[in-house]
C-alpha positions as CSV (number, residue, x, y, z in Angstrom):
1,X,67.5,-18.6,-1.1
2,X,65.8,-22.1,-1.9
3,X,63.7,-23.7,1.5
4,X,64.8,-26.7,2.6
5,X,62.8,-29.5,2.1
6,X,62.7,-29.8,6.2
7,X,61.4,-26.6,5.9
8,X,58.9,-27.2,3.4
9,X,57.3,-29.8,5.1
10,X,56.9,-28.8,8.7
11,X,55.7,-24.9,6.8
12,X,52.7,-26.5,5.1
13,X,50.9,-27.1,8.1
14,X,51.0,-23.3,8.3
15,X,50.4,-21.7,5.3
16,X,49.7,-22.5,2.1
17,X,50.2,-21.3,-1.3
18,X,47.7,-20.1,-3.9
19,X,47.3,-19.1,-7.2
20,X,44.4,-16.2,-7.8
21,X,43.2,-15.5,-11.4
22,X,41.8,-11.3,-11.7
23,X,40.5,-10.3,-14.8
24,X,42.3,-7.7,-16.6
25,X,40.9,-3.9,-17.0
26,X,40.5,-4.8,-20.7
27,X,38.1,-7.5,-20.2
28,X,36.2,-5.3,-17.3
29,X,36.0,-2.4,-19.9
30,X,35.5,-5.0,-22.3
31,X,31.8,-6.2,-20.4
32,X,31.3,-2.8,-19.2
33,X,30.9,-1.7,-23.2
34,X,28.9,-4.7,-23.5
35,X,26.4,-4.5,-21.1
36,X,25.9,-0.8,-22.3
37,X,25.8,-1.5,-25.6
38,X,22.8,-4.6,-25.1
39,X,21.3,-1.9,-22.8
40,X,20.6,1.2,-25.8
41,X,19.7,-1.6,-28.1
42,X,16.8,-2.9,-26.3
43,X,16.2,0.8,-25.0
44,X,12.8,0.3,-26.8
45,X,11.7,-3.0,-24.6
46,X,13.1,-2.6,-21.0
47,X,12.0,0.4,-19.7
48,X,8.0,0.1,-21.3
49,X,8.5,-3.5,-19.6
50,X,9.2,-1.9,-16.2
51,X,6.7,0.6,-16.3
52,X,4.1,-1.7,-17.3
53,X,5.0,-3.8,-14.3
54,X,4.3,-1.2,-12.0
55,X,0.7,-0.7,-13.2
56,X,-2.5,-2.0,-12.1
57,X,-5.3,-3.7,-14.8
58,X,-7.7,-1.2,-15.1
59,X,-11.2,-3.2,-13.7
60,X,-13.9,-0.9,-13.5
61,X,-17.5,-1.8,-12.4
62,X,-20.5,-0.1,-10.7
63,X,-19.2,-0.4,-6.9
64,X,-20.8,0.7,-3.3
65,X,-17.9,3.4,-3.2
66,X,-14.5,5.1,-4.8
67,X,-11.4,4.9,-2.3
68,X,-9.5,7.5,-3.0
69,X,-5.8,6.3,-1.7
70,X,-4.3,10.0,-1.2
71,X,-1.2,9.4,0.6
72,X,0.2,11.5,-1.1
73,X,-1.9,14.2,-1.9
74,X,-2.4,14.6,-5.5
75,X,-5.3,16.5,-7.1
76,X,-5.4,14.5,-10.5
77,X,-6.8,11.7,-8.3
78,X,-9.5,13.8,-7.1
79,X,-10.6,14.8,-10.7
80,X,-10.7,10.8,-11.6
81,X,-12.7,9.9,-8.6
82,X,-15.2,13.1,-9.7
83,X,-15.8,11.4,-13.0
84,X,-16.1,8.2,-12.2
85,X,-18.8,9.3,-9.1
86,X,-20.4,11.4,-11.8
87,X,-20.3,8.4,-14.6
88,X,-22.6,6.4,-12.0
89,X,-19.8,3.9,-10.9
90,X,-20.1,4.9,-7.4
91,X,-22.0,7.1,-5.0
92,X,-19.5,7.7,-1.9
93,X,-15.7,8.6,-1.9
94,X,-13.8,7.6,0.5
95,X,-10.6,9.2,1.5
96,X,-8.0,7.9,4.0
97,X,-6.2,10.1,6.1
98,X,-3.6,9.8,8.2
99,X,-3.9,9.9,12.0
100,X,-2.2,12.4,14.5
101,X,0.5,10.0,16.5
102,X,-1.3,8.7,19.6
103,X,-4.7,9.6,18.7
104,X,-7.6,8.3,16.3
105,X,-8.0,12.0,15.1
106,X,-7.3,12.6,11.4
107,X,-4.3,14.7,10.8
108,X,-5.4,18.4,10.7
109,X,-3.4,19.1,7.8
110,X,-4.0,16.3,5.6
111,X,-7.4,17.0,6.4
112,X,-7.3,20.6,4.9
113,X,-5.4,19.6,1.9
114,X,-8.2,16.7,0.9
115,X,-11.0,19.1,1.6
116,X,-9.4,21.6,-0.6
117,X,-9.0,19.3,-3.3
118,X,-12.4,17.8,-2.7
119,X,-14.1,21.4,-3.3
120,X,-11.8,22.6,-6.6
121,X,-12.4,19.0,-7.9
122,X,-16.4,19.6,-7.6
123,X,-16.4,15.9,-6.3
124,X,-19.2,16.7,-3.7
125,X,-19.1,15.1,0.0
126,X,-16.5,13.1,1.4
127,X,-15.9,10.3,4.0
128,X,-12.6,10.8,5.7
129,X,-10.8,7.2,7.0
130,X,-8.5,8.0,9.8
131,X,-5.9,5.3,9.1
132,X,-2.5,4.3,11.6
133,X,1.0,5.2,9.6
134,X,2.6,1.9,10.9
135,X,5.0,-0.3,9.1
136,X,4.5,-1.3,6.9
137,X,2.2,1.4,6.1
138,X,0.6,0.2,3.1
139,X,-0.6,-2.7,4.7
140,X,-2.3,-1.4,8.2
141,X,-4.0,1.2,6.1
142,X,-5.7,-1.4,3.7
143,X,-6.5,-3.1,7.3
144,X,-8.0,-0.1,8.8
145,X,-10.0,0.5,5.4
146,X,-11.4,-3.0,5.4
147,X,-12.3,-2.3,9.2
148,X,-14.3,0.8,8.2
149,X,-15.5,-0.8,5.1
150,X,-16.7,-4.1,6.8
151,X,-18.6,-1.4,9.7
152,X,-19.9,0.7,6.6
153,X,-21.2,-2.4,4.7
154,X,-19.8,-2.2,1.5
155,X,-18.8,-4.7,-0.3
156,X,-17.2,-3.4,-3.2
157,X,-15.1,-0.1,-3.8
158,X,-12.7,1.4,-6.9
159,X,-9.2,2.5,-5.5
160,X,-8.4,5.2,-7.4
161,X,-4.6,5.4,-7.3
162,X,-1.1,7.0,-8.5
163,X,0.0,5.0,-12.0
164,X,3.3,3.3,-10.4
165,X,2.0,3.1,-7.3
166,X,-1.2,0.9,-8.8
167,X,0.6,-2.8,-8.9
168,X,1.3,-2.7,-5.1
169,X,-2.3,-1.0,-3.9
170,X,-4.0,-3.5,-6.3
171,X,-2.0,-6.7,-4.8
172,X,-2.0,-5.2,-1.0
173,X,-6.3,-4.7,-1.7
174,X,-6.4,-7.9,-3.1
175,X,-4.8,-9.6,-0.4
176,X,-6.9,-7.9,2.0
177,X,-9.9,-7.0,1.0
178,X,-10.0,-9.8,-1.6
179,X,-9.9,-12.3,1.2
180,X,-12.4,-11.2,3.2
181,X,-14.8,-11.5,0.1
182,X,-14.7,-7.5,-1.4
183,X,-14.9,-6.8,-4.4
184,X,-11.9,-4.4,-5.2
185,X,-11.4,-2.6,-8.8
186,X,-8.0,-1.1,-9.4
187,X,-8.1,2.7,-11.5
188,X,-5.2,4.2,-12.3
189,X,-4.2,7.9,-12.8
190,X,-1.0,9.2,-14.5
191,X,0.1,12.3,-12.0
192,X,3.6,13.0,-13.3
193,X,5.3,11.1,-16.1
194,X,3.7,8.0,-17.9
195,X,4.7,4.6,-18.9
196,X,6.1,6.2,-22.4
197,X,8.6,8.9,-20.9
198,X,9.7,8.2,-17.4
199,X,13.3,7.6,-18.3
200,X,13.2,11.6,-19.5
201,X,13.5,12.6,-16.3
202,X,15.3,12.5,-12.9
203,X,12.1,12.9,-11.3
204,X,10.6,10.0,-13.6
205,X,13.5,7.2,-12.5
206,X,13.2,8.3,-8.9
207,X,9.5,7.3,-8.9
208,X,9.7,4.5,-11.1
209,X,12.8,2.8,-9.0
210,X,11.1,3.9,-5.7
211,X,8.1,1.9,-6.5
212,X,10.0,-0.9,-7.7
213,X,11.4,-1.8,-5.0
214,X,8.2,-1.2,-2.6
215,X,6.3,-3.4,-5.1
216,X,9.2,-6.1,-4.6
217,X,9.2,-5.4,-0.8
218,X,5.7,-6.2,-0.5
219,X,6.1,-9.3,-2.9
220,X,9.2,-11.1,-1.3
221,X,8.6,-10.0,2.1
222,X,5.2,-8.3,3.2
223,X,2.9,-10.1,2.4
224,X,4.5,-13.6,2.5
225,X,5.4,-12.8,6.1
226,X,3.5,-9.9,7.3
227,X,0.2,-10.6,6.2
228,X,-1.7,-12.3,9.3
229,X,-4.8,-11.9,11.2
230,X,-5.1,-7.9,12.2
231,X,-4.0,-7.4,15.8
232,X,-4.2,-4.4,17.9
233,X,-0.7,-2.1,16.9
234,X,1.5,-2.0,19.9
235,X,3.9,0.4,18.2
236,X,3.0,4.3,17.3
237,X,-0.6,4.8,16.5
């Protein structure tokens, strides 16, 4: 049945009619197959070029102290920060620890685990920095280090840190630290898979994605926006 032209024209200030163009499933298979195919033939370029972006530039120098950052507890870091105290680089080792909520006490647990690794590692005596585990965490710990480095007077210190973890220490440090005039050296320690072999396993891509997107986090967001003068934490201690 054809609409009248009466119709037509009182209709239009109504509803209107359109025309939508949807690609068909060949050419979605089509770019699918594509974007595959471009991905295993630079397989040898793009996931080195991630990796690499993750990691710190190694910058070690004769400092006033090694900061051990063991968030999360690893005992590889331990072993570097024993070599480098025993190489000369630095005579004190700092470790941060987490605080129990509500308190300036460090976290009895955390505690036991670094002492542990302190003693098998042979690294010798330890200085424990409670730090506050408040959003975002990376960056009110660096503040409570600088706090207990500015009270300790030193003025430069080696983070020893995780391998994919490295970029976003070193740039949190840097920002910092760096601004208040410390000299901050970035070391890096492979604890699980390397910049070679992380696609090899699940565990590898976890990390690697993980610290991706914390590195871009802090980038785009934290420290563009977050990073002001340090201001008594109104939130969980």
């Amino acid at each position: 049945m054809l609409e009248s032209p009466e119709a037509s024209r009182w209709t239009r200030h109504l509803v209107c009619r359109a025309e939508h163009t949807k690609p068909t499933w060949k050419l979605r298979l089509g770019l699918l197959t594509l974007v595959i195919v471009a991905l295993w033939l630079t397989s040898g370029w793009w996931p080195l070029a991630i990796a690499r972006s993750l990691v710190c530039e190694a910058s070690l120098a004769p400092s006033d102290a090694i900061l051990v950052e063991n968030f999360d507890p690893g005992y590889l870091l331990f072993e570097r920060a024993t070599r480098l105290r025993r190489a000369g680089l630095a005579a004190r080792v700092l470790v941060p620890i987490r605080t129990i909520p509500g308190t300036q006490a460090p976290n009895d647990v955390d505690l036991g685990i670094a002492e542990v690794m302190a003693r098998i590692s042979r690294i010798g005596a330890i200085e424990v920095i409670p730090i506050r585990e408040v959003e975002p965490i990376t960056l009110n710990a660096a503040r409570d280090v600088q706090r207990f480095l500015e009270r300790e007077h030193i003025r430069s210190v080696i983070v020893v840190t995780p391998l994919f973890r490295s970029r976003r220490s070193a740039l949190v440090y840097a920002a910092t630290l760096g601004s208040a005039g410390l000299a901050v050296h970035c070391e890096s320690v492979q604890t699980s898979q390397g910049v070679n072999d992380w696609t090899l396993s699940w565990h590898g891509i976890q990390d690697v994605a993980e610290q991706w997107l914390k590195l871009q986090y802090y980038r785009v967001y934290v420290l563009p926006f977050r990073l002001k003068p340090d201001e008594p934490s109104s939130g969980r201690f």
